[in-house]
N, CA, C and O of each residue as an XYZ file, in Angstrom:
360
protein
N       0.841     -1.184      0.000
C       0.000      0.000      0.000
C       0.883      1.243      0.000
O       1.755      1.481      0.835
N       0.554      1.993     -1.023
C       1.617      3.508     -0.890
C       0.911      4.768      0.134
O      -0.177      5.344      0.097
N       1.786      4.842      0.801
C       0.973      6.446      1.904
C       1.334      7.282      1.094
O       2.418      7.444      0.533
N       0.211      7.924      1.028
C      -0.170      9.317      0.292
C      -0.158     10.455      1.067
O      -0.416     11.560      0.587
N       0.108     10.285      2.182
C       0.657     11.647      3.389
C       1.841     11.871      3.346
O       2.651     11.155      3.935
N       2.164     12.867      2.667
C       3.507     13.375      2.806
C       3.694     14.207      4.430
O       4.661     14.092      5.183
N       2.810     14.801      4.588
C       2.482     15.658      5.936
C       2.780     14.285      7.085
O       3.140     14.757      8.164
N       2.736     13.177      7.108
C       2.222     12.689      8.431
C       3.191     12.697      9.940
O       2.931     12.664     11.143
N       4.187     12.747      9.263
C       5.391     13.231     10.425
C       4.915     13.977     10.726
O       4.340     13.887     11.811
N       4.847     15.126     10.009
C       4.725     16.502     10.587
C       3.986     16.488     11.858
O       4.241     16.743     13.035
N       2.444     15.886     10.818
C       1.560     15.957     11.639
C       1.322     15.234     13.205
O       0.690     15.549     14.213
N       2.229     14.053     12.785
C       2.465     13.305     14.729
C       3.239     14.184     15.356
O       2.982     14.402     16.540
N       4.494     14.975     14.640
C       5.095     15.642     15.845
C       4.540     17.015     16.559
O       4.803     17.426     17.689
N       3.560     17.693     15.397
C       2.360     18.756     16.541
C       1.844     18.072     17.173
O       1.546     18.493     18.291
N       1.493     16.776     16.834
C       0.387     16.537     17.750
C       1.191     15.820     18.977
O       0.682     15.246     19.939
N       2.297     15.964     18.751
C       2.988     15.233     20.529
C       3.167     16.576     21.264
O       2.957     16.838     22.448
N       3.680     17.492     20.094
C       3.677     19.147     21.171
C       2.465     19.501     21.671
O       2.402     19.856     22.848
N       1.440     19.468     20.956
C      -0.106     20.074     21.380
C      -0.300     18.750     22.902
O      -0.920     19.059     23.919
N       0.110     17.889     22.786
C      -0.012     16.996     23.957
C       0.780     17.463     24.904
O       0.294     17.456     26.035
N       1.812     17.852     24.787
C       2.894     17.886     25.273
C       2.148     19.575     26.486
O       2.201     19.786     27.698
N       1.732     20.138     25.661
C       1.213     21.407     26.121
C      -0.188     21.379     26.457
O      -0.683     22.485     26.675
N      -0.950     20.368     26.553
C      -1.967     20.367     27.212
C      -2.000     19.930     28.566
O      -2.821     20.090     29.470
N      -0.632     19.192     28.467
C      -0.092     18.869     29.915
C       0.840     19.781     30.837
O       1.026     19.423     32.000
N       1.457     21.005     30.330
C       2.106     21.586     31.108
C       0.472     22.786     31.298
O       0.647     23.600     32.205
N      -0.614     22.893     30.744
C      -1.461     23.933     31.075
C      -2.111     22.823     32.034
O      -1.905     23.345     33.130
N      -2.487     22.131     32.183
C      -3.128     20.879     33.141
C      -2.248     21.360     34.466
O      -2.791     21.664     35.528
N      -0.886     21.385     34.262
C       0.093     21.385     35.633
C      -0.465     23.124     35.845
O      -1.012     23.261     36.940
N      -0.430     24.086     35.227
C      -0.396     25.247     35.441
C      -1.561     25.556     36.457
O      -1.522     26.294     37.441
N      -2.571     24.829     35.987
C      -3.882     25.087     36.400
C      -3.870     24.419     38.092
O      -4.382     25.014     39.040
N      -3.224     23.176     38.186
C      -3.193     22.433     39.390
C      -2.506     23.419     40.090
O      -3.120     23.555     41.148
N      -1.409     24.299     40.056
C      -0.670     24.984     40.716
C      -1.132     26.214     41.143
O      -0.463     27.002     41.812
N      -2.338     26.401     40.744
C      -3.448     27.485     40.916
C      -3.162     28.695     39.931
O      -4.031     29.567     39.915
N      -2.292     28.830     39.281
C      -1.710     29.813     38.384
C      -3.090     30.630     37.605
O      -4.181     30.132     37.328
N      -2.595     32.091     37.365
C      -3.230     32.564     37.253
C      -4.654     32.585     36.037
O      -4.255     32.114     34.973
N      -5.785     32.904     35.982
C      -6.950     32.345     34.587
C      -6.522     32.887     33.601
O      -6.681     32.207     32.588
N      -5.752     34.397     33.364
C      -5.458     34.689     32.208
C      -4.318     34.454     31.441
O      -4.085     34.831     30.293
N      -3.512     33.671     32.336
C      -2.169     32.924     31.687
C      -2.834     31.707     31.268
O      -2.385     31.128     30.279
N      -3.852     31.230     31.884
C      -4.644     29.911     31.322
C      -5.041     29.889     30.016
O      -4.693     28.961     29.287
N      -5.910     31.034     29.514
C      -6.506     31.356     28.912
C      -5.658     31.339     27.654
O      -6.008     30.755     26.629
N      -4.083     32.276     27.841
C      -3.376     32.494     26.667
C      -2.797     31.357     26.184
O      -2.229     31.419     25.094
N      -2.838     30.208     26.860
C      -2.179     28.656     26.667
C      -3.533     27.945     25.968
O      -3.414     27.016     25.169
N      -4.662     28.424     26.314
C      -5.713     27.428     26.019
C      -5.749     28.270     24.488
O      -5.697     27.493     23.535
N      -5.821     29.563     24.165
C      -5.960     29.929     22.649
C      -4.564     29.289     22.065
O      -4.752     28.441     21.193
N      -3.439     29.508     22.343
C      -2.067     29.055     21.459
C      -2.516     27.422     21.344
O      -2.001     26.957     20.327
N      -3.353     26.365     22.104
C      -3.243     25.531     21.916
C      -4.390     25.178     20.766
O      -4.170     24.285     19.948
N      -5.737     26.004     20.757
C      -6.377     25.817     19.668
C      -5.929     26.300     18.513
O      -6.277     25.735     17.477
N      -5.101     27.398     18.467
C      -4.344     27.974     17.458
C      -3.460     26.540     16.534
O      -3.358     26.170     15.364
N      -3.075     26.193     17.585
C      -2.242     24.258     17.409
C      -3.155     23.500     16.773
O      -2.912     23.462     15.567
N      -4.039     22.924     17.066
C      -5.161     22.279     16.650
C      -5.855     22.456     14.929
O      -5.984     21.798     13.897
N      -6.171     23.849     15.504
C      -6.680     24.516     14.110
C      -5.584     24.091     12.941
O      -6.071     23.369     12.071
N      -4.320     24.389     12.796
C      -3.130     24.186     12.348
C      -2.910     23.127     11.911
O      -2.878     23.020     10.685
N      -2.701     22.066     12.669
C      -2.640     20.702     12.718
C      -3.862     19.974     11.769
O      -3.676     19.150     10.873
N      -4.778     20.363     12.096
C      -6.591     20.062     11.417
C      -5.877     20.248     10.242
O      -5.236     19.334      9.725
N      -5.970     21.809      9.607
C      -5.362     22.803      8.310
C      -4.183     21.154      7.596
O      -4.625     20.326      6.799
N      -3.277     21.138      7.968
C      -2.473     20.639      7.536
C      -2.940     19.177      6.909
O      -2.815     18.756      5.759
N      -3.718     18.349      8.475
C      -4.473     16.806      7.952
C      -5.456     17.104      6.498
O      -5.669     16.260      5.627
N      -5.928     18.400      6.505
C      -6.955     18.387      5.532
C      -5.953     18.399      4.024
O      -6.165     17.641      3.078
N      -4.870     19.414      4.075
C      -4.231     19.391      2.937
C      -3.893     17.735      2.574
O      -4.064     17.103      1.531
N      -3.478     17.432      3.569
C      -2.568     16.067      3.240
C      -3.857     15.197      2.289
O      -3.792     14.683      1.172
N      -4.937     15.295      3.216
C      -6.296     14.592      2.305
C      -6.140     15.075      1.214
O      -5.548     14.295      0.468
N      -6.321     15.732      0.897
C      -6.595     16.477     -0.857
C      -5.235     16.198     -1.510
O      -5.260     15.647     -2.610
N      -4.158     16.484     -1.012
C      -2.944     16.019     -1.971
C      -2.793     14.492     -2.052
O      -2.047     14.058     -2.930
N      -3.429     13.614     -1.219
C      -3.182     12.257     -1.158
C      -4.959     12.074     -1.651
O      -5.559     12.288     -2.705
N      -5.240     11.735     -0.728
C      -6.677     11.269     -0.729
C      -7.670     10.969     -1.843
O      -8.214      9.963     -2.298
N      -7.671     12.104     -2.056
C      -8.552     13.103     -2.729
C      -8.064     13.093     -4.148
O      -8.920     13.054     -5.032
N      -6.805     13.123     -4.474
C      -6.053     13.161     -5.900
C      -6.320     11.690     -6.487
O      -6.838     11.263     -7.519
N      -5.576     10.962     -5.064
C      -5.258      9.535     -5.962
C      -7.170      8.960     -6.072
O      -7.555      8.196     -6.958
N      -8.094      9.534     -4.990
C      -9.589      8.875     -5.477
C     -10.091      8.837     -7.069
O     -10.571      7.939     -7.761
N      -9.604     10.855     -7.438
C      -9.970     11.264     -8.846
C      -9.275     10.723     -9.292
O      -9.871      9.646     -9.275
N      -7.858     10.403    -10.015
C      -7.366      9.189    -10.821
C      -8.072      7.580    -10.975
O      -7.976      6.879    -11.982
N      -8.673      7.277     -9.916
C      -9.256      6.035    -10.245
C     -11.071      6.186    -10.668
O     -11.855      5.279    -10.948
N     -11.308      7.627    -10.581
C     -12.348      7.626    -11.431
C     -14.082      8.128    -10.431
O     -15.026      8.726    -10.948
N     -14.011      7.676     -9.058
C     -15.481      8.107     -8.341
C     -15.369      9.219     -8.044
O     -15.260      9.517     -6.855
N     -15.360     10.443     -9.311
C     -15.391     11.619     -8.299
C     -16.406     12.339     -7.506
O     -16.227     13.200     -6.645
N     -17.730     11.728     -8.046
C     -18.849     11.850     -7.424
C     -18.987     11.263     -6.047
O     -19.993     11.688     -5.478
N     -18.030     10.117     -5.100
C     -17.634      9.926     -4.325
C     -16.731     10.782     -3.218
O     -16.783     11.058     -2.019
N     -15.536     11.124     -4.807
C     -14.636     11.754     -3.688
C     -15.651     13.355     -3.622
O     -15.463     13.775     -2.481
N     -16.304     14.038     -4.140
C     -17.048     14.941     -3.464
C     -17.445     14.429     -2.620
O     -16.510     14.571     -1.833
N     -18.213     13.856     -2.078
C     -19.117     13.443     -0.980
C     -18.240     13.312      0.351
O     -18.425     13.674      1.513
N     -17.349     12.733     -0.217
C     -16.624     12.665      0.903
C     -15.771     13.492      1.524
O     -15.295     13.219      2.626
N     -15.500     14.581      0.871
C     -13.981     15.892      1.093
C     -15.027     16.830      1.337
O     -14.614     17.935      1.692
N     -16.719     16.657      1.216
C     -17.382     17.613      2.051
C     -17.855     17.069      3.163
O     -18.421     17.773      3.999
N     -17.716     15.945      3.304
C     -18.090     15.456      5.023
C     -16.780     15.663      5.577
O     -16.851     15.721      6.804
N     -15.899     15.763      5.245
C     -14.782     15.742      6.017
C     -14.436     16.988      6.696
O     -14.052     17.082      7.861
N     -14.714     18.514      5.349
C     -14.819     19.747      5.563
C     -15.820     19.884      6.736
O     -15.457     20.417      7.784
N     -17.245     19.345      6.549
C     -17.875     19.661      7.613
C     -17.791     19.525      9.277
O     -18.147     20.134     10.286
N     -16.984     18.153      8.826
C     -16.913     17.617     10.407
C     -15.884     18.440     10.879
O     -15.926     18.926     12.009
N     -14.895     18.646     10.038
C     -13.250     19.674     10.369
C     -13.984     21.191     10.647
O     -13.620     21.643     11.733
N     -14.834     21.988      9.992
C     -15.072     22.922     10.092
C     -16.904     23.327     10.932
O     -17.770     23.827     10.214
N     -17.132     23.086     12.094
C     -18.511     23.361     12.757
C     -18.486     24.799     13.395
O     -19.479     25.233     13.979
């Protein structure tokens, strides 16, 4: 089987930092630290997310999505790169 994610490194190593930083705001919070330093960790981390999302979606369309239209259901691969948009984007 050929992977069609060129992104997917990428994409495991945000997603060990975005882990990585949901756990030092977890510690922040236990330590009673202050809500608006909370706050600026909890946006940089959706900022992460959002990013990370952004990137999985490209990887779909340069992989996914390309190699579907070469084999011909593109009435499929619509259906499907708008459920995907939807669920990625609420």
């Amino acid at each position: 089987m050929v992977d069609n994610h060129k992104h997917r490194k990428s994409i495991e190593n945000r997603l060990a930092r975005i882990e990585g930083h949901v756990r030092s705001v977890k510690q922040m919070s236990v330590e009673g630290r202050d809500c608006g330093e909370l706050l600026i960790q909890l946006a940089a981390i959706r900022s992460a997310v959002d990013s990370c999302g952004k990137l999985i979606l490209k990887d779909h369309l340069q992989g996914c999505v390309v190699d579907a239209v070469k084999h011909g259901d593109e009435e499929k691969v619509l259906e499907d790169l708008n459920k995907s948009i939807d669920q990625f984007i609420r």
